[in-house]
TORTIBA-484406 format. One line per field, with one value per atom (N, C-alpha, C, CB): residue number from 1; residue in one letter; x, y, z. Coordinates in pm, 1 decimal. Last residue first. Glycine has a CB too. Layout:
num	NUM:...
residu	A:...
x	X:...
y	Y:...
z	Z:...
end
This chain:
num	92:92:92:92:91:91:91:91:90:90:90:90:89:89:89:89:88:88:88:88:87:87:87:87:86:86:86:86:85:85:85:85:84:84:84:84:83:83:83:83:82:82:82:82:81:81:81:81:80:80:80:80:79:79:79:79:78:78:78:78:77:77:77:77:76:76:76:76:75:75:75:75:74:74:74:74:73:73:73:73:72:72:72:72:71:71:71:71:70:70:70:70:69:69:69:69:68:68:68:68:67:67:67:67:66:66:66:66:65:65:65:65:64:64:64:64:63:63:63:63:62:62:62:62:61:61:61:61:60:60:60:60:59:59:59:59:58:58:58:58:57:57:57:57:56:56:56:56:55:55:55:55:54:54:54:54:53:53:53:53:52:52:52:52:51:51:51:51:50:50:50:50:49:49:49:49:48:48:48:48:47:47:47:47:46:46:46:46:45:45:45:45:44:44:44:44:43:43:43:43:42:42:42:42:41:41:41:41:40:40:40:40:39:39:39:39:38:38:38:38:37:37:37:37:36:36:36:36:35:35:35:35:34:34:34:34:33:33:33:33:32:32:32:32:31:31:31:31:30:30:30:30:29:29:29:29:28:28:28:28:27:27:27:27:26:26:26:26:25:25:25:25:24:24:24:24:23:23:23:23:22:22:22:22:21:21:21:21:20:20:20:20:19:19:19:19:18:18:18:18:17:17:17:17:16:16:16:16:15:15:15:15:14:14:14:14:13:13:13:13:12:12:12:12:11:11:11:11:10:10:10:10:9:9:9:9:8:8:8:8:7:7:7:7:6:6:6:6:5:5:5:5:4:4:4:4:3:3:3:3:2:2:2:2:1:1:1:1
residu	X:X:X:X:X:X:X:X:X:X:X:X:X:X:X:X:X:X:X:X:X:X:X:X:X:X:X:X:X:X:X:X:X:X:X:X:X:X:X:X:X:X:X:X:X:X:X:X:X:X:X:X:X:X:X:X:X:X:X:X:X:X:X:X:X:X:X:X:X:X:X:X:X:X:X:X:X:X:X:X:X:X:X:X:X:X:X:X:X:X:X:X:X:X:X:X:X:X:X:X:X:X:X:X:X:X:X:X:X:X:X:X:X:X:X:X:X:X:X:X:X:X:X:X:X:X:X:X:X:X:X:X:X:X:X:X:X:X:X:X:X:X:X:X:X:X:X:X:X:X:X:X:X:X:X:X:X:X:X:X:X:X:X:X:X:X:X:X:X:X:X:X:X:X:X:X:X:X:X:X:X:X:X:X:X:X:X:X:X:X:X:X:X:X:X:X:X:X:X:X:X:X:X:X:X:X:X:X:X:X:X:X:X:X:X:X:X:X:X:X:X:X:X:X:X:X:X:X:X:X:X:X:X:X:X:X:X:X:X:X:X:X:X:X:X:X:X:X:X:X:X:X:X:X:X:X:X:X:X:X:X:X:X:X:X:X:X:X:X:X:X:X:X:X:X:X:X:X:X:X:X:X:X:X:X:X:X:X:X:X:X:X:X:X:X:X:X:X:X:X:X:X:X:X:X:X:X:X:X:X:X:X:X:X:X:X:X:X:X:X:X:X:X:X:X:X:X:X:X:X:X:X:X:X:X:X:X:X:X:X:X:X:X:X:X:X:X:X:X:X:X:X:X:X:X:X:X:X:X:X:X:X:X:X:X:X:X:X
x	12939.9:12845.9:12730.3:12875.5:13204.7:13137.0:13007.0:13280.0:13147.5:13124.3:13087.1:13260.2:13261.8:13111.8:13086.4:13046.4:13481.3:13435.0:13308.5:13473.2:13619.9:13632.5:13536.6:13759.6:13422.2:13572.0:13549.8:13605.3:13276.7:13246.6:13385.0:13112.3:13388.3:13402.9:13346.0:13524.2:13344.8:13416.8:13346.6:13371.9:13650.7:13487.3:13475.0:13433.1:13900.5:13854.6:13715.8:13848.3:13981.1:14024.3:13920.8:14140.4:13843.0:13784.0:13848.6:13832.5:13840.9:13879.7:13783.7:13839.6:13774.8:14001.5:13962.1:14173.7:13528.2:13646.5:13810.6:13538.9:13418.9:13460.1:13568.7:13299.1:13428.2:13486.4:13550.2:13403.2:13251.1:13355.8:13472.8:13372.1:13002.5:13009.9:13175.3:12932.1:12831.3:12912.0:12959.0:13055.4:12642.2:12662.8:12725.6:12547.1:12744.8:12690.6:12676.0:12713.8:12765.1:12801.6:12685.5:12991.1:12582.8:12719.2:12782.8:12822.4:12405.0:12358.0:12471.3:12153.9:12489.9:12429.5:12409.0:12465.9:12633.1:12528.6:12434.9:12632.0:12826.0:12719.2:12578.8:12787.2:12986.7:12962.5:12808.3:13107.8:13060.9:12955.7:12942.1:13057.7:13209.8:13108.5:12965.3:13169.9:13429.8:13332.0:13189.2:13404.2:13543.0:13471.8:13391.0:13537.7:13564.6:13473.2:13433.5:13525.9:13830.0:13688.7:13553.8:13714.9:14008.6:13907.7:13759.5:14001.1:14034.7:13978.5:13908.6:14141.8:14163.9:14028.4:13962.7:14076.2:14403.3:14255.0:14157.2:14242.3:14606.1:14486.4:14379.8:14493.9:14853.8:14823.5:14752.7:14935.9:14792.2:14801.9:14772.3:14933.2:14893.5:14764.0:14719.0:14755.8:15131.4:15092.8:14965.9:15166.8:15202.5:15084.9:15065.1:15130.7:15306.0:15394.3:15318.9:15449.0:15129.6:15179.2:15274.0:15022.9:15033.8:15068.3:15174.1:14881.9:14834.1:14935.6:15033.9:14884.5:14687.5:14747.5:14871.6:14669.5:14543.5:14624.5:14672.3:14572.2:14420.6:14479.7:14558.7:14391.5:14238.1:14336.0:14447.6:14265.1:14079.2:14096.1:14278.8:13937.4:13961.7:14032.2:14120.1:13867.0:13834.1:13936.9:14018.7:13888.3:13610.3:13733.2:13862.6:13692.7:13474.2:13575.7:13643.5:13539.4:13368.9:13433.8:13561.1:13303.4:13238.7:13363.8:13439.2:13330.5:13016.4:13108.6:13215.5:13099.2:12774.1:12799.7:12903.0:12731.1:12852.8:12964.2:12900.1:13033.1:12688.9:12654.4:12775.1:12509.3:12827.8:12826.6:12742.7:12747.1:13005.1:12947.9:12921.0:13104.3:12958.3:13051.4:12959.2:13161.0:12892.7:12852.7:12926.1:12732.8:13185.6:13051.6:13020.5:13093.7:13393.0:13302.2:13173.6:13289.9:13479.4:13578.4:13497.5:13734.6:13295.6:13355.8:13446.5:13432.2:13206.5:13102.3:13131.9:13090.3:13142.5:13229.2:13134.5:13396.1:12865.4:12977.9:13029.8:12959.6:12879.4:12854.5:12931.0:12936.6:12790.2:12900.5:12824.6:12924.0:12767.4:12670.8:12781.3:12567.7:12826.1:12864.1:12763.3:13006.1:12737.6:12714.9:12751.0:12574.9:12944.9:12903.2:12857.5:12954.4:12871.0:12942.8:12848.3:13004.9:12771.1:12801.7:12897.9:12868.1:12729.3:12621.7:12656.3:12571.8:12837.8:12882.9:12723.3:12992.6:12948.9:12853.9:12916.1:12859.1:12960.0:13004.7:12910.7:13022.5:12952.4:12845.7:12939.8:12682.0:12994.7:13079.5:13009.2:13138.0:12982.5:12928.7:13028.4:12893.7
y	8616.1:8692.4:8597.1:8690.9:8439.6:8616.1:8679.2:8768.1:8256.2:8184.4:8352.1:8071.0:8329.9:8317.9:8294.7:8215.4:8339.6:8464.1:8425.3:8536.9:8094.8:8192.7:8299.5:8254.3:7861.0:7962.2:8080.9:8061.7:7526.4:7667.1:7762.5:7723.0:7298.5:7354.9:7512.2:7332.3:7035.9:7174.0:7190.2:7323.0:6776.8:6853.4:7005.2:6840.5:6776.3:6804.7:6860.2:6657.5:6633.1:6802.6:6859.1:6797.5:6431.6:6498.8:6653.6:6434.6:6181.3:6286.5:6420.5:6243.1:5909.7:5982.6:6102.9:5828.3:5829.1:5746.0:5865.1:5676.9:5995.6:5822.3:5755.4:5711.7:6196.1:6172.8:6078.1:6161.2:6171.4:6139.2:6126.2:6219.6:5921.4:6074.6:6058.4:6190.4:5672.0:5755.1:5890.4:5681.9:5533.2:5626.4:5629.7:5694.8:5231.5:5294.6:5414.3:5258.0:5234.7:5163.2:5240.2:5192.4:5324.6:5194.5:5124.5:5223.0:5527.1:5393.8:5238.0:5350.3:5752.3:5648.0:5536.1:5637.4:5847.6:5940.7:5810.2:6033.6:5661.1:5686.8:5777.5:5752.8:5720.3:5618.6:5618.9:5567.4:5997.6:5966.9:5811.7:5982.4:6001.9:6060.9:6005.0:6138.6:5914.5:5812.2:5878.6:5845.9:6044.5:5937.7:5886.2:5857.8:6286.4:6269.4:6146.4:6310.1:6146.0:6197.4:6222.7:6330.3:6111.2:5963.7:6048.9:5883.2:6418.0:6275.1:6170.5:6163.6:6443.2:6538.2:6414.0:6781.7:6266.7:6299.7:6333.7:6356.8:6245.5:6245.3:6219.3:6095.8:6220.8:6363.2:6333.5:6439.8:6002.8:6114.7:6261.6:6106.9:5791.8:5794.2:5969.8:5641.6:5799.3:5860.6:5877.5:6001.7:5702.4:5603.7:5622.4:5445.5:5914.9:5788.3:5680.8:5826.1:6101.3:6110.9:5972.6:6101.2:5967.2:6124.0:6142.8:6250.9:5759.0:5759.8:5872.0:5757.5:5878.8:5765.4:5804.4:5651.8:6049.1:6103.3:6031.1:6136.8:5843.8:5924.8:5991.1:6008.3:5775.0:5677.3:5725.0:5553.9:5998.1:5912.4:5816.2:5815.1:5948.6:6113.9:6031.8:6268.9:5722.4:5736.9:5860.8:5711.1:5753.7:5672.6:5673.5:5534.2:5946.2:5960.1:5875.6:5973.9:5829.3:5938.7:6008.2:6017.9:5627.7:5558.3:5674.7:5471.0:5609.7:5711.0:5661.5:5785.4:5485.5:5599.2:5667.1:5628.5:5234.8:5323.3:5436.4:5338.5:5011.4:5129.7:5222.3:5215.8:4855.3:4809.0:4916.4:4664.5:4917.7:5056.3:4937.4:5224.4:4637.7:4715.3:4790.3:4620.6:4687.9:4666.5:4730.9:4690.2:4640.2:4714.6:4641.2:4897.3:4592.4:4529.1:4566.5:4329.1:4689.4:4700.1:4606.3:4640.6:4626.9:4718.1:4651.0:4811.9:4393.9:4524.7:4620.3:4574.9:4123.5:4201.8:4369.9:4208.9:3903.5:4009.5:4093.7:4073.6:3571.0:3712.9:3805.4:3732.0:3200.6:3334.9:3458.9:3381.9:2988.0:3092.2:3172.8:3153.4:2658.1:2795.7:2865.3:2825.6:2424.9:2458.6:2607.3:2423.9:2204.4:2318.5:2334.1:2380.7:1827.5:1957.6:2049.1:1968.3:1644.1:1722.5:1849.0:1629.6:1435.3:1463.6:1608.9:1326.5:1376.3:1464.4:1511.6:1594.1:1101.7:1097.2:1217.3:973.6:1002.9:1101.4:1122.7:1230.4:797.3:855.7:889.6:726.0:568.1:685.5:803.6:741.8:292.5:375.5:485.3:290.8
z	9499.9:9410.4:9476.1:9220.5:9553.2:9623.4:9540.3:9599.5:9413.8:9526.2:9572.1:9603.5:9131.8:9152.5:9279.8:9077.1:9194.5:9173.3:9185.4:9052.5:9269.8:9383.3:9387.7:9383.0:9077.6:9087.7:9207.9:8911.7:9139.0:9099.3:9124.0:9193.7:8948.7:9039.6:9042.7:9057.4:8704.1:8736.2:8893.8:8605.9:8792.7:8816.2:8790.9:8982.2:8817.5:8663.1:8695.0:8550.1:9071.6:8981.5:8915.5:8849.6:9060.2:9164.1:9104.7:9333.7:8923.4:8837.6:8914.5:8658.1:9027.2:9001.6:8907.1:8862.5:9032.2:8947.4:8891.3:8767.8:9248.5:9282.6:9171.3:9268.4:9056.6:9210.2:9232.2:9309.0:8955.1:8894.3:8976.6:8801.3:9031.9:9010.9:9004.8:9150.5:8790.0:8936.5:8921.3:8987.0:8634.9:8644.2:8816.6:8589.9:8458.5:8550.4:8599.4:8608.7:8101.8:8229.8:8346.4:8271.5:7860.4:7890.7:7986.2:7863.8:7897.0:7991.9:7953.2:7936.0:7815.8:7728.0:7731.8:7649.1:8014.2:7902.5:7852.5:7735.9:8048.9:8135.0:8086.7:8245.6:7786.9:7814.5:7942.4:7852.3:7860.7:7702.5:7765.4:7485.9:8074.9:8033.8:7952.1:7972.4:7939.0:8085.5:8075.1:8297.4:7792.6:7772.2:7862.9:7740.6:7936.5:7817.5:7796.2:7699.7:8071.7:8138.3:8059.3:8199.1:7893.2:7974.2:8009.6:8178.4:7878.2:7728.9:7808.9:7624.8:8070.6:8067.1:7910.4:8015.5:8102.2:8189.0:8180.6:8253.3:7955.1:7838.0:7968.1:7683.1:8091.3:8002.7:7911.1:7937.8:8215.7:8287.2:8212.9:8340.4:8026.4:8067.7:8160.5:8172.9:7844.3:7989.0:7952.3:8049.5:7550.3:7670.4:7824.8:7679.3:7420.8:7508.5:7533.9:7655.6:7325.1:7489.9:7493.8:7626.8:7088.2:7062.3:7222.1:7054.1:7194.8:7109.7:7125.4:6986.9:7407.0:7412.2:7342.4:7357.3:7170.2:7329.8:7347.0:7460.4:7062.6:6974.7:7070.1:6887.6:7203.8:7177.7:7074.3:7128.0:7309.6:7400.9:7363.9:7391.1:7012.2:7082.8:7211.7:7171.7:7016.5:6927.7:6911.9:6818.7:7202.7:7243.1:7157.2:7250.6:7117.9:7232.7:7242.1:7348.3:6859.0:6866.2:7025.2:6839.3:7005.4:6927.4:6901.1:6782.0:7146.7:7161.9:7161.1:7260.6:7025.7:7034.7:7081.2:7072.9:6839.3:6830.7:6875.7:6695.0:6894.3:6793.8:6802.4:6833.8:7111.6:6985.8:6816.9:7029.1:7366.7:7261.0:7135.7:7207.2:7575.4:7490.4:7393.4:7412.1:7896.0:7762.1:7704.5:7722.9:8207.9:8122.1:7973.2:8083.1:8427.9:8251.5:8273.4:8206.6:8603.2:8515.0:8385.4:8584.1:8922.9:8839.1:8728.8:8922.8:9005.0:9042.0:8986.1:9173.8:8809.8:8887.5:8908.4:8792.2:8798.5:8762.5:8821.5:8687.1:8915.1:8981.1:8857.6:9162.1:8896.8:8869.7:8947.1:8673.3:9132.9:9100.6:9056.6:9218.6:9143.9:9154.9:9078.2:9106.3:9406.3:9281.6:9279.1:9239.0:9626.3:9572.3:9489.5:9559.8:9660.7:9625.2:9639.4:9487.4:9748.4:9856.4:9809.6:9964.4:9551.2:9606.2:9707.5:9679.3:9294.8:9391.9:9448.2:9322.4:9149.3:9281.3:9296.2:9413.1:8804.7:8901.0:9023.4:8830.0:8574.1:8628.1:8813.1:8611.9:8401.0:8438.0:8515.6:8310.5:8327.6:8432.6:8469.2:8555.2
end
């Protein structure tokens, strides 16, 4: 009789995290960014810093193509990079 009394436990319900796992690209649509992406990596040290505008493509193509979620880029650290309209078009 090995038979376990948990009458008064918990049962867990996993949850996925709200951020940092997405579907993985299993068609490789944007194996091309990620290997620009990882090629900056390389080439920089692994300053993540001087391959911004690369992540940013990637995140891109990833939300393009329903890999993750779509946010605006804002929310994910690349409030620079947006373009922005330029001083000249704002007087016109």
């Amino acid at each position: 009789m090995s038979t376990a009394m948990n009458f008064g436990s918990k049962t867990f319900k996993p949850q996925p995290p709200e951020k940092g796992a997405f579907p993985l690209d299993h068609f490789g649509e944007c194996k091309s960014f990620k290997e620009k992406f990882m090629k900056c990596l390389i080439e920089n040290a692994s300053q993540n810093h001087l391959c911004r505008e690369v992540s940013k493509e990637y995140l891109e193509c990833r939300m393009e193509r329903q890999l993750m979620a779509k946010e605006p880029l804002e929310k994910l650290g690349f409030k620079d990079l947006v373009n922005n309209p330029s001083a000249e078009d704002q007087k016109n």
